[in-house]
C-alpha positions as CSV (number, residue, x, y, z in Angstrom):
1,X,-74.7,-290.3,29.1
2,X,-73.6,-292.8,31.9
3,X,-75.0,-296.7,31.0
4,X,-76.6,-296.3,34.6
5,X,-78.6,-293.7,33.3
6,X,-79.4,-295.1,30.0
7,X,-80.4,-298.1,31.3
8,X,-82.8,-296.7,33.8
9,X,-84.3,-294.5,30.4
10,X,-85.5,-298.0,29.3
11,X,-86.0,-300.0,32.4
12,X,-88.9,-301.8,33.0
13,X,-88.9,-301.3,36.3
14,X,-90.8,-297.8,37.6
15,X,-88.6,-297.3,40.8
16,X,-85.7,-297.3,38.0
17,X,-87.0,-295.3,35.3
18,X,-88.3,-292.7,37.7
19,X,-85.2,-292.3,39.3
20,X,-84.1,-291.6,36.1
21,X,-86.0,-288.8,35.2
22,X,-85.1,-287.3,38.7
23,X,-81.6,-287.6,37.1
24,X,-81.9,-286.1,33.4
25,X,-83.7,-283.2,35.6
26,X,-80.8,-282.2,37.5
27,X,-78.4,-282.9,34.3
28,X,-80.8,-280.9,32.2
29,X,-80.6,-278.1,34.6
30,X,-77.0,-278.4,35.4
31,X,-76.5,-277.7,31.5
32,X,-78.9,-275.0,31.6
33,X,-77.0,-273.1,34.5
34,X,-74.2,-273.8,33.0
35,X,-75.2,-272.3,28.6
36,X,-77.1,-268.9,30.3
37,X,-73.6,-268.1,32.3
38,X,-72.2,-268.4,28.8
39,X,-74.3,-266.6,27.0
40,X,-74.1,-263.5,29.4
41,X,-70.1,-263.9,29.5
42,X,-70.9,-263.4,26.1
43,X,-73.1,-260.3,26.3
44,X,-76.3,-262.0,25.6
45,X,-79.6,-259.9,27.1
46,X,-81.8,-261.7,28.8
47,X,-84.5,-261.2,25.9
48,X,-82.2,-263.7,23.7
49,X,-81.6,-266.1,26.5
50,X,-85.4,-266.2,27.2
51,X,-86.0,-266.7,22.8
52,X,-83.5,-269.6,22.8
53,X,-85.4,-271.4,25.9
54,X,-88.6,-270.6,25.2
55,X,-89.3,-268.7,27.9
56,X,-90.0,-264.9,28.6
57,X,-87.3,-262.5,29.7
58,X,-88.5,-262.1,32.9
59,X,-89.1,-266.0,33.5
60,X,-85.0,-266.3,32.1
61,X,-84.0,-263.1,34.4
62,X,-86.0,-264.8,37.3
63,X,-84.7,-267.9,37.3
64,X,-80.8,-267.4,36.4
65,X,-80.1,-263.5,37.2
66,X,-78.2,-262.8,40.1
């Protein structure tokens, strides 16, 4: 994680720390993206994509099927 980042995680500052969430957000789904594409390169169905996130099949399929 960048120290820009990490610092806003424990600023005291609200403008700071917010922006940081905004950032983690967009890393988190970046990463996200990023681990389904894998997983169907991989064969994965969308029933074990949707187990390993939590989610439903349908709410997996929705979001990242193309």
């Amino acid at each position: 994680m960048d120290a820009q980042l990490s610092s806003g995680i424990t600023s005291d500052d609200p403008a700071v720390g917010l922006r940081a969430v905004v950032a983690l957000r967009r890393l988190a789904e970046q990463v996200e993206a990023a681990q389904v594409a894998q997983a169907r390169r991989q064969g994965w169905s969308w029933d074990q994509i949707g187990d390993a996130l939590g989610v439903s099949r349908q709410a997996a399929h929705k979001k990242h099927g193309r």
